[in-house]
Each structure stands twice: as C-alpha cells, then as structure tokens.
DRENVEX-498468 format. One record per residue (C-alpha): residue number from 1; residue in one letter; x, y, z. Coordinates in Angstrom, 2 decimals. Each point is the difference from the previous one (the first is absolute). Layout:
BEGIN
NUM; A; X; Y; Z
...
***
This chain:
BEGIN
1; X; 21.05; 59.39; 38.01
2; X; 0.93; 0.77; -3.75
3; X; -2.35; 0.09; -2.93
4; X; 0.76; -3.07; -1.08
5; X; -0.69; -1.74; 2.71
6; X; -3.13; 1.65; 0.53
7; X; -1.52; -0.63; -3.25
8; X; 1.03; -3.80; 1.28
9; X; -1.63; -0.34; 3.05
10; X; -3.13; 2.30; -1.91
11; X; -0.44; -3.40; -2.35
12; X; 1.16; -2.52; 2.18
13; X; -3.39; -2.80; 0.79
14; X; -1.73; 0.79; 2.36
15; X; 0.90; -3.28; 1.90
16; X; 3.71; 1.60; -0.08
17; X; -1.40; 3.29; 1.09
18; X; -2.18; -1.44; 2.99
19; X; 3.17; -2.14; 1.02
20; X; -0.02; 0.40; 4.09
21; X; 3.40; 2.04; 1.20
22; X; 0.07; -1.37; 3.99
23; X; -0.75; -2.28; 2.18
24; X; -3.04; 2.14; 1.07
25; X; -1.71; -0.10; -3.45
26; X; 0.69; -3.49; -1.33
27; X; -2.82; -2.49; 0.01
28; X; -0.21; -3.52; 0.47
29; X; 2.90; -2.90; 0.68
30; X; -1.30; 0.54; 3.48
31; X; 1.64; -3.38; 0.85
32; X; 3.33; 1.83; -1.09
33; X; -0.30; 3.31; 1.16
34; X; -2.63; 0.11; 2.40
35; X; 0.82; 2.22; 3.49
36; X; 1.74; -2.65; 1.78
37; X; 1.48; -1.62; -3.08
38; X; 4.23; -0.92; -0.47
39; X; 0.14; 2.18; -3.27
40; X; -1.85; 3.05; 1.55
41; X; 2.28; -0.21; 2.64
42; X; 3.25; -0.45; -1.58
43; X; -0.94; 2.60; -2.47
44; X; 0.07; 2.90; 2.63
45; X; 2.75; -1.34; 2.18
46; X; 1.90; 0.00; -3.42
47; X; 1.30; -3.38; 0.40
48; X; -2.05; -1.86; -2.57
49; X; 2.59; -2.43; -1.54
50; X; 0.17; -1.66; -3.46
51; X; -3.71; -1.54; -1.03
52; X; -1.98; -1.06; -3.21
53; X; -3.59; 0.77; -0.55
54; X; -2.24; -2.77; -2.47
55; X; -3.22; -0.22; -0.69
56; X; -2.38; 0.94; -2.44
57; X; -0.13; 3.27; -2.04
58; X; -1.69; 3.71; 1.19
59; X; 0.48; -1.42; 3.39
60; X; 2.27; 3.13; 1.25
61; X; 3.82; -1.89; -0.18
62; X; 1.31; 2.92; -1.70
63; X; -1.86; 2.64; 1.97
64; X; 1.09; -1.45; 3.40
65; X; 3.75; -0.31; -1.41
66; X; -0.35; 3.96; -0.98
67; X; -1.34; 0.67; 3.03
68; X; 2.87; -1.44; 2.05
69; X; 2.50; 1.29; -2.14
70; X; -1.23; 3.65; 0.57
71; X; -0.42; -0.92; 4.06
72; X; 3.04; -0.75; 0.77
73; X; 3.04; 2.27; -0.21
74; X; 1.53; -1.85; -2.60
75; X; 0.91; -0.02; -3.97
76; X; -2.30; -1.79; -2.42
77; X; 1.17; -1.55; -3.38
78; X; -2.60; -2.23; -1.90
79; X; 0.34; -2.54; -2.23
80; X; -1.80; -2.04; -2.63
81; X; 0.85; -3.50; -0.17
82; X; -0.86; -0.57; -3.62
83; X; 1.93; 3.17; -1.45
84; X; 3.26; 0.31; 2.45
85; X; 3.07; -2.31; -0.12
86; X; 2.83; -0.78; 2.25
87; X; 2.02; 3.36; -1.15
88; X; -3.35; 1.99; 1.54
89; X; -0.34; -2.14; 2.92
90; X; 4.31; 0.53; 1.01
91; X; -0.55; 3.99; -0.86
92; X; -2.29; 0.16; 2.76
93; X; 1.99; -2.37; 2.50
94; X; 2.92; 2.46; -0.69
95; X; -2.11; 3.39; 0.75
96; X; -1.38; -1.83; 3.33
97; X; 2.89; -0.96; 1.07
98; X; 1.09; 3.39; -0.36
99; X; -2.81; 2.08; 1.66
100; X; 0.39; -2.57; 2.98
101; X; 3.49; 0.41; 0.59
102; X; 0.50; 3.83; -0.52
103; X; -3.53; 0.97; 1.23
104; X; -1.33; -2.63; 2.24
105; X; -2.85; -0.54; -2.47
106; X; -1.93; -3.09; -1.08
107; X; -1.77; -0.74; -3.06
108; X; -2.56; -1.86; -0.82
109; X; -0.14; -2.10; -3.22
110; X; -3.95; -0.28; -1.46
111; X; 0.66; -2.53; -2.72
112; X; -3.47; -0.20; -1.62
113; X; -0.54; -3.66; -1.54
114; X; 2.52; -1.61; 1.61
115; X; -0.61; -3.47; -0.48
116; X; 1.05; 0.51; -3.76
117; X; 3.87; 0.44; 1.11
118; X; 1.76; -2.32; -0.94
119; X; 2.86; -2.09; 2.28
120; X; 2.40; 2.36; -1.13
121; X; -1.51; 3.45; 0.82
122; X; -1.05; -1.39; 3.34
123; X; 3.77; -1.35; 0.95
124; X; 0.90; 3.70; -0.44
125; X; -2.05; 1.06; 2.03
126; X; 0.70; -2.85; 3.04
127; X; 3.07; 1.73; 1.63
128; X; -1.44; 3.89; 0.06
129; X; -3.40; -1.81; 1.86
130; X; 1.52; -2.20; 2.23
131; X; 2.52; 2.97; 1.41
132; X; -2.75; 2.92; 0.47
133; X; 1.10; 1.79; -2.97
134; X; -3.36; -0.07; -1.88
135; X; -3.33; -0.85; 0.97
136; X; -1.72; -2.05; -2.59
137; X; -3.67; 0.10; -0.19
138; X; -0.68; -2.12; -2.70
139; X; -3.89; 0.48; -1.45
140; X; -1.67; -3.07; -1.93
141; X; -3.08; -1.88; -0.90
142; X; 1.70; -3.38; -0.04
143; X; 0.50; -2.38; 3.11
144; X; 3.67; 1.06; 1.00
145; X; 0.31; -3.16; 1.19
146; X; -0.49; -1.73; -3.23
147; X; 1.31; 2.73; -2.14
148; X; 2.95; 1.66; 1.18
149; X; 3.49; -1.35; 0.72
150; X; -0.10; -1.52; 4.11
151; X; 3.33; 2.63; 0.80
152; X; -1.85; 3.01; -0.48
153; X; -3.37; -1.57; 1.51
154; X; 1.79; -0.93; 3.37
155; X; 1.89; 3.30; 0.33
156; X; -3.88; 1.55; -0.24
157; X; -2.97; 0.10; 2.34
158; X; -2.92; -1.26; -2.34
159; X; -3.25; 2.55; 0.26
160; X; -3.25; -1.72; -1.66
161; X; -2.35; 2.79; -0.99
162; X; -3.25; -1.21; -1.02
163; X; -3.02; 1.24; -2.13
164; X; -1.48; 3.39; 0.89
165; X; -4.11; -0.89; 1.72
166; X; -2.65; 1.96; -1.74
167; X; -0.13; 2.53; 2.95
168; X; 4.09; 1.13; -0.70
169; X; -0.78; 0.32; -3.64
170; X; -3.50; 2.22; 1.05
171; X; 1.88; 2.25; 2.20
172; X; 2.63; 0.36; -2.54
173; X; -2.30; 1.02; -3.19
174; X; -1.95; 2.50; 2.72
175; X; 2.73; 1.50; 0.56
176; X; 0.74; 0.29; -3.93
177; X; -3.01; 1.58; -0.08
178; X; -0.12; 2.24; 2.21
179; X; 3.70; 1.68; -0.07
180; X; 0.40; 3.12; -2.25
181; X; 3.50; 0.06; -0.13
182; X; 0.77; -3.40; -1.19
183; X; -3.26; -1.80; -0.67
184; X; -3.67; 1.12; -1.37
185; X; -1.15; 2.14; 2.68
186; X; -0.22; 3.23; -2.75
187; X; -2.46; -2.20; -2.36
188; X; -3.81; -0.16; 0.64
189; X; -0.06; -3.65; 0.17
190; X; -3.33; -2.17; 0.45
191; X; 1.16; -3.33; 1.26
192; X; -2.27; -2.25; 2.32
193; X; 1.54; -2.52; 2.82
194; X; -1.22; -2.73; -2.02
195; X; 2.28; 0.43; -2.83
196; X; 2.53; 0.78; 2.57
197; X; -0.14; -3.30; 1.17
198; X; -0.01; -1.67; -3.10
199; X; 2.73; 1.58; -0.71
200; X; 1.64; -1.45; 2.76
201; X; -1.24; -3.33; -0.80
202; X; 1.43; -0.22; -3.65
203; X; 2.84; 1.47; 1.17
204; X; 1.14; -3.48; 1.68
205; X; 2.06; 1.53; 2.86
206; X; 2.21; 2.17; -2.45
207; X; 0.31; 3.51; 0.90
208; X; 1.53; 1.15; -3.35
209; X; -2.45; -1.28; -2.03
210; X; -3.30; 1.51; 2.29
211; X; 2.07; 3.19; -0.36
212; X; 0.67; 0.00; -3.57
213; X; -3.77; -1.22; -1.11
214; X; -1.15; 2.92; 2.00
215; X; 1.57; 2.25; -1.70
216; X; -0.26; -1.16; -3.42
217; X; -3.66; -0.15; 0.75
218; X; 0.00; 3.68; 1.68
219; X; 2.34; 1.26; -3.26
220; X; -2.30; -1.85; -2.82
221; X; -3.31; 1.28; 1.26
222; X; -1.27; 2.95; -1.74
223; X; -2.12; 2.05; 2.55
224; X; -3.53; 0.60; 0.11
225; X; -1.77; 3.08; -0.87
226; X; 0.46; 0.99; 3.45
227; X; 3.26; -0.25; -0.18
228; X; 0.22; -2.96; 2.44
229; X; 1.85; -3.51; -0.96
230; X; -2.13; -2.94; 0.66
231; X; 1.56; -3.02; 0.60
232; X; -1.94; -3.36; -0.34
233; X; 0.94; -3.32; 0.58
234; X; -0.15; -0.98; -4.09
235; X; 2.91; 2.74; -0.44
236; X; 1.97; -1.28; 3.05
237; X; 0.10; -3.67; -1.51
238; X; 0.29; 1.58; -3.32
239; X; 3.45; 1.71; 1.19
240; X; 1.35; -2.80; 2.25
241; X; 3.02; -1.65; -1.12
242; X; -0.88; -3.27; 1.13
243; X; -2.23; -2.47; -0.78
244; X; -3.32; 0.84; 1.23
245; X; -1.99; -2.52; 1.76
246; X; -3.05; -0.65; -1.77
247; X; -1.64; -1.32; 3.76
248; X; -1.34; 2.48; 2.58
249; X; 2.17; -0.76; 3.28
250; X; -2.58; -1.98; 1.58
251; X; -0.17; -2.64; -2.89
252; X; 4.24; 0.13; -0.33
253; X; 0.02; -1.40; 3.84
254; X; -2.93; -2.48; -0.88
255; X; 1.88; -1.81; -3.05
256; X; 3.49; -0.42; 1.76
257; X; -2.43; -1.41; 2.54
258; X; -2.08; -2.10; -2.20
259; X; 3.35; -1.22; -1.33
260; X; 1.34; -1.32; 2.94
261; X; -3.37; -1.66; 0.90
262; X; 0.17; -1.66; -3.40
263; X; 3.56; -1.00; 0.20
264; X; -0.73; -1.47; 3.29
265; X; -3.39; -1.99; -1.46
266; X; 1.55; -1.20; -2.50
267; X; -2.19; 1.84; -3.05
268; X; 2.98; 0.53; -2.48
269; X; -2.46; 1.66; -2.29
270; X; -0.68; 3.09; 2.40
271; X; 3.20; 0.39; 1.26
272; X; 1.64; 0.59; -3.60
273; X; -2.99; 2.24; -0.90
274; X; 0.48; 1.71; 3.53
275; X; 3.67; 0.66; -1.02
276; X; -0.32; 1.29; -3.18
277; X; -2.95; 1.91; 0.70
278; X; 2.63; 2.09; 2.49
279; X; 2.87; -0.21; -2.04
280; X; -1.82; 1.43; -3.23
281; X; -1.53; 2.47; 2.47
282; X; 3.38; 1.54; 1.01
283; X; 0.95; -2.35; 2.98
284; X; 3.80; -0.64; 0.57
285; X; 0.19; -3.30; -1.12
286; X; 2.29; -0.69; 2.84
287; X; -2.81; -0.06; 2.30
288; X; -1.75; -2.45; -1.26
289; X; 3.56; -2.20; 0.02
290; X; 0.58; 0.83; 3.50
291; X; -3.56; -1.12; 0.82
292; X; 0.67; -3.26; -1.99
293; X; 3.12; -0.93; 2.06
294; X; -1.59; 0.35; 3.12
295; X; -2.93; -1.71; -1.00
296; X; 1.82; -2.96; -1.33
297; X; 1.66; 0.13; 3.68
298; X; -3.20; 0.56; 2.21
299; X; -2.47; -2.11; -2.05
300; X; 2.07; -2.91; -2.03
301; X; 2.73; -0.08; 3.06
302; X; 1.27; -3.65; -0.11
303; X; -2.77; -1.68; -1.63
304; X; 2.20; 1.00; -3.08
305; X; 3.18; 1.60; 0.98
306; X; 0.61; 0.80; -4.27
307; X; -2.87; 3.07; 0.26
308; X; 2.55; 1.79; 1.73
309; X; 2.74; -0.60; -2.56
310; X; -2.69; 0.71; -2.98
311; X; -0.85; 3.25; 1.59
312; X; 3.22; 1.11; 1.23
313; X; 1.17; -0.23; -3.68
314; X; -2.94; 1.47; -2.05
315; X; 1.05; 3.22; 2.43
316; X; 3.63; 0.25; -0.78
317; X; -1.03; -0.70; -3.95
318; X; -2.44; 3.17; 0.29
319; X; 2.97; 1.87; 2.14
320; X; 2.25; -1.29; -3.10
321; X; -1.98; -0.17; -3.04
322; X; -2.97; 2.56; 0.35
323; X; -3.47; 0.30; -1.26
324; X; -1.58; -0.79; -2.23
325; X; 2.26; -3.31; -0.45
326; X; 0.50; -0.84; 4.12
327; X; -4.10; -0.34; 0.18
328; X; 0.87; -3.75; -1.58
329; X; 1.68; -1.81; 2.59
330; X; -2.14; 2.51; 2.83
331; X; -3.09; -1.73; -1.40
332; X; 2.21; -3.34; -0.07
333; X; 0.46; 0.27; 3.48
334; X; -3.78; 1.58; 0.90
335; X; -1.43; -3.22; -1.70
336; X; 2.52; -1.85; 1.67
337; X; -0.65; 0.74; 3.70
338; X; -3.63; -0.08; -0.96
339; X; 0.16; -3.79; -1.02
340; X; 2.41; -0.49; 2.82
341; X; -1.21; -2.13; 3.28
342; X; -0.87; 2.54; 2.80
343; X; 1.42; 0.22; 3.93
344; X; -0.13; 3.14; 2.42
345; X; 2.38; -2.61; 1.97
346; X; 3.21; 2.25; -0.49
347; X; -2.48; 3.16; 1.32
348; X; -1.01; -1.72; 2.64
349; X; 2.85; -1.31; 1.48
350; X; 1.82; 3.48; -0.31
351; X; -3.33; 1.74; 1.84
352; X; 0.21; -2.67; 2.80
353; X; 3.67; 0.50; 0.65
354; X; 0.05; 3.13; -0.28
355; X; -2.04; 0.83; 2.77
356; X; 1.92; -2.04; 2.35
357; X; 3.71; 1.38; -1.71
358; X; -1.20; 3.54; 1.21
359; X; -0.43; -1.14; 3.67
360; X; 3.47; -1.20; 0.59
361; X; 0.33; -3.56; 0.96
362; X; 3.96; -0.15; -0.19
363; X; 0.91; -2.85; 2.20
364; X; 1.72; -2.03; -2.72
365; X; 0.20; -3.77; 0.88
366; X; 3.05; -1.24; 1.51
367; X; 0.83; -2.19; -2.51
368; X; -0.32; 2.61; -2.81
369; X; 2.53; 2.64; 1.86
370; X; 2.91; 1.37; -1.68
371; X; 3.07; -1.84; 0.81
372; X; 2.36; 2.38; -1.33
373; X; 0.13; 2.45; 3.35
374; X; -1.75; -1.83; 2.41
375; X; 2.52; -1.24; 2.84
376; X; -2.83; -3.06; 1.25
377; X; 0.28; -3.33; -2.15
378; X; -3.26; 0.46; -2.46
379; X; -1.17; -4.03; -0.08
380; X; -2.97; -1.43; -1.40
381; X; -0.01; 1.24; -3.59
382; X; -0.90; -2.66; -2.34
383; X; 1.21; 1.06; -3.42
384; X; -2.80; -1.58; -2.36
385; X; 2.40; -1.64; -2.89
386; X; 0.99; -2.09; 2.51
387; X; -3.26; -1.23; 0.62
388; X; -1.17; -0.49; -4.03
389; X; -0.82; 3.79; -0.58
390; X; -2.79; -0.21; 3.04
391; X; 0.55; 0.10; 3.71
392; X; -3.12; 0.77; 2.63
393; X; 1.30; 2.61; 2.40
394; X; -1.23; 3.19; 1.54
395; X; 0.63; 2.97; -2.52
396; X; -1.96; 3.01; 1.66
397; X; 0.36; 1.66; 3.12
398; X; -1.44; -1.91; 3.24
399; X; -3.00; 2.63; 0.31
400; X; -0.88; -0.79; -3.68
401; X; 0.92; -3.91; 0.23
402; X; -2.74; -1.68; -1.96
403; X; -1.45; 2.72; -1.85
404; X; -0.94; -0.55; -4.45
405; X; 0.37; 3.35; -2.02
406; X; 0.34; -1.49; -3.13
407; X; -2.82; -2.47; -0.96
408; X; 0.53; -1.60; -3.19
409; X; -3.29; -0.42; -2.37
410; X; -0.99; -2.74; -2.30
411; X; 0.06; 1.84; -2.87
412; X; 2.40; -0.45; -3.04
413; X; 3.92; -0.63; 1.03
414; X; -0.97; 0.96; 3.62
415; X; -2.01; -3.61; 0.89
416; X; 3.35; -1.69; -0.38
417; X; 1.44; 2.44; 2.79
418; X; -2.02; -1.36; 2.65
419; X; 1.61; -3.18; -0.10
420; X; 3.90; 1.77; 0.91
421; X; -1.29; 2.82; 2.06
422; X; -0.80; -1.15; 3.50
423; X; -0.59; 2.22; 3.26
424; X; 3.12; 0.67; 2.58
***
C-alpha cells in the first residue's frame, strides 16, 4: 500500500471503511446469501454466471459484487454507467477476451448503475456475455425489468436485495464502534442502546446512511470534561441525512394503521390528515401509495372497479412527478376510494380459493381437457358464444362441483353482478 492510497482509505466514510470483505462478514440479504442459498453457492464453486442486483440504496449491492470479485480467482474491472461510454465498455471486452484466452482467466464486469446504459452500450456488451467472456454484474436501484434493455436482463439471473432490518443495521454500527482499526473503538464514546436503535429506525433500512450519521455525530461532538463523547438521540437526528420522523415508532405503525382503517370507513378527512401527517414526518410517500392501491383492491374491489385505476395512477404520478406536487392526485385518489362504495368480495373470494388451490384438486373436467395432445376425442365442451355469451356447465373439478368462492355484494357496480354470475 502506497501513501496515497493510505491517506485514501484514512478519509474514506466510515460506511466505505466498515464495507464487509467476505462472505463470512457480510450482513443481511439472507434470502440471497443465506447458507444454503444459489449465490453463496455459486460464489465458492466459482461458477456464478452473469446477474444484476436492484433494490434500494446502502443495501450492500456493491459490497457483495466486491466481495465476489475478490473470491473468485478472477480479474475485476468496474464501471459506472453514467460516466463510461461504448469506447470504455469495448476496452474491457478486448482485455477479457485476452486474459481468457492466453491465461484461462475470467473477469467479472461490476457496472455500478446499470440501468442508465443506454441500448447502445448494452448491445456491446451482448456478445462478450452471452459467450463467457465477461461476467456482468450489473448493480441498480431501478426495477431491471422496467428499466434496462430485455437482452441484457435475459442473459442475467435477477437478485432482489431488500432493505437492511433494524437488527443488520445494530450489528453493523456495534461493530463501528467497537473496532480500533477501522471504526471508533480508540474514542471514549458514551452511547446508550436507545439511540442505537433510533438510529436504526431513521435510518430506513440504509446501511450507508446509519454509518455515515454515526460518524458525523461521533466526529461533531466535542467531548466532555472527562474526555468521553456523549452521544444523545437530539445529535443523532441532528446528523442524519434523512428526514427525521417527527413520530416515536410506536405512533409511525399506528397512523399507516389508522390510515388504512380510515380508507376502508370511508372518513376521507382522516385518511388525508393520516397521510400527510407521515409524509411531512419523513415517511416515503410511496408507502402510503402502495397502501392506497391495495386498499382500493381489498376494500372498493368491484363495487367500483375505477378506485383501482385512481390509485394505480396517483402512484406512478408520485414515482414520476415527486413531492411536493404528486401529493395532488395521491389525495385525489385517497378522497376517491374514501367516497367509493365498499366490498371485501375480491378478498374473500381469493381467501376461499385459496385454501382449496393449496390442496390440489387437479382432476380437470372432461370437457375442459386440452385437445391439443390428448389422443381420446375431448366431447362435451360447450363454447359459450354459441350459446349468447352464457352456457350452464360444470367448470370446477368433480370434488369441488358446486362450490361459490366469489360472492358478489350489493354494493355499488357489484349488485348488477349478481344477476350474470350464477353457481357451476
């Protein structure tokens, strides 16, 4: 190690500093890399093919992409989609294809961002994936699905990582604590669990910035008398770079709740206060979107199948648009599925099958077989056009003959369904 690059990794964050170097010391994405997991095991067999990571930020896609490049016995090159072109992205197809022929080595392509590539910079890169001569791990916070070009999606396997839980993020800023050579285990630090864990809380499942608060608390906090640095919870939330929810934890889970209850009683009134109480508080707006969707789903259903619509769109206007301007057509569509007739029909009917869909029950009816491969003559279908749009016949299998999941109510648009729907 030069000089140089010690006086780097000396000032680097101390998120970048704490950044886990194996398998062994990374935390969370249990789902991903958990003992038994795919990745884990690909990983050490070396045979971990071309992949992207997405989700949301200080979540450990970079770490986990360093970590595998160092595992395995190959070269590492890394990109940034937003400052490299095709002419970087060819250099780096030529070296690999180099290293692999001469030396036998792979290498593996961390292209940080990726879903800002555009068509271009991914074509170049088709040929070199699709033959073994680079590994692509592509690292984003954007649905690949929705965001990247479908080529370079269906050459990848598609790893989801998810927000860290309050008890990665504790273990993590311990650990800061505690270690000498990278973290604050040489200060005389005062710090009590419960600003730990509110630390964790504001945090919002992002690593990086329960990391980086930490420190900038720990740095900014002249020491005592005694000589010891006391951290309270007023400095944490002072040096968070987030919003900072003005609700205790307890009172953040009783307004989303309170929110849905209103949504679903039809109080338009409390469920827009509700919502911008939490939104003004620091809540990800998307939440309450998300909650809205479902709601207009689960509680409107088909007594007014435009609640859906409504909510559906005021979330891709705040995906689109942002806040402050987005909270317009969210409270559009809050007051909306508020005013909106209410059924539980749709919930019903999917709790009712459901239960009967995970015991089997595969018998199809005769008459409903596949005639493409089946070498007996399939008779008795009656195909309902013929018949005026509406035939009576037997649609379920024999052991489930008779039997009503979905009940229509007599609320809103749904009362005219029970005059159609019929059981079979």
């Amino acid at each position: 190690m030069d000089l140089f690059e010690n006086n780097r990794e000396k000032n680097s964050p101390l998120a970048e500093k704490m950044r886990a170097t194996s398998l062994d010391d990374f935390i969370g994405q249990e789902h991903i890399v958990g003992a038994n997991s795919l990745l884990r095991r690909a990983i050490k067999a070396d045979r971990l093919g071309s992949c992207i990571f997405y989700g949301p930020p200080g979540v450990g896609k970079t770490t986990l992409a360093n970590i595998i490049a160092k595992t395995t016995n190959s070269n590492y090159e890394y990109l940034n989609a937003v400052s490299s072109g095709v002419a970087d992205a060819k250099k780096i197809i030529e070296k690999a294809q180099q290293n692999l022929s001469f030396f036998g080595t792979k290498t593996y392509l961390l292209l940080d961002e990726c879903h800002r590539w555009s068509k271009a910079q991914s074509d170049c890169m088709l040929s070199a994936i699709e033959k073994g001569e680079i590994i692509f791990i592509g690292s984003t916070t954007e649905n690949p699905y929705k965001n990247m070009t479908k080529a370079i999606v269906s050459r990848c396997r598609i790893f989801e990582f998810k927000p860290h839980n309050n008890n990665d993020i504790l273990q993590v800023l311990n650990r800061a604590i505690s270690d000498k050579e990278k973290g604050f285990g040489n200060y005389d630090l005062e710090i009590d669990d419960k600003v730990l864990n509110h630390l964790c809380y504001i945090a919002n499942g992002d690593m990086r910035v329960a990391l980086n608060s930490l420190e900038l608390a720990i740095l900014t906090t002249p020491p005592q008398n005694s000589g010891k640095i006391h951290i309270t919870e007023e400095i944490i939330k002072q040096s968070s770079q987030t919003p900072v929810l003005s609700v205790d934890e307890s009172d953040y889970y009783d307004m989303i709740s309170a929110f849905c209850k209103s949504l679903r009683g039809s109080n338009a009134d409390a469920a827009i206060f509700y919502a911008l109480r939490l939104i003004n508080a620091g809540c990800d707006p998307m939440l309450i979107a998300r909650r809205l969707v479902v709601h207009s789903a689960e509680d409107v259903g088909l007594a007014d199948v435009n609640a859906l619509n409504v909510a559906t769109n005021a979330m891709y206007a705040l995906e689109k648009i942002g806040i402050p301007e987005a909270r317009i057509p969210l409270v559009e569509a809050i007051i909306y599925v508020c005013k909106a007739p209410k059924s539980n029909s749709v919930v019903v009917a999917l709790h009712n099958a459901d239960q009967y869909a995970k015991e089997g029950h595969n018998t199809v009816p005769n008459h409903l077989r596949d005639t493409n491969y089946k070498t007996e003559k399939i008779v008795g279908y009656k195909y309902p056009h013929n018949f005026g749009g509406y035939v009576e016949q037997q649609y379920l299998p024999d052991d489930l003959k008779g039997m009503q999941f979905y009940v229509p109510t007599k609320n809103g648009d749904e009362k005219n369904y029970n005059e159609i729907w019929r059981k079979n």
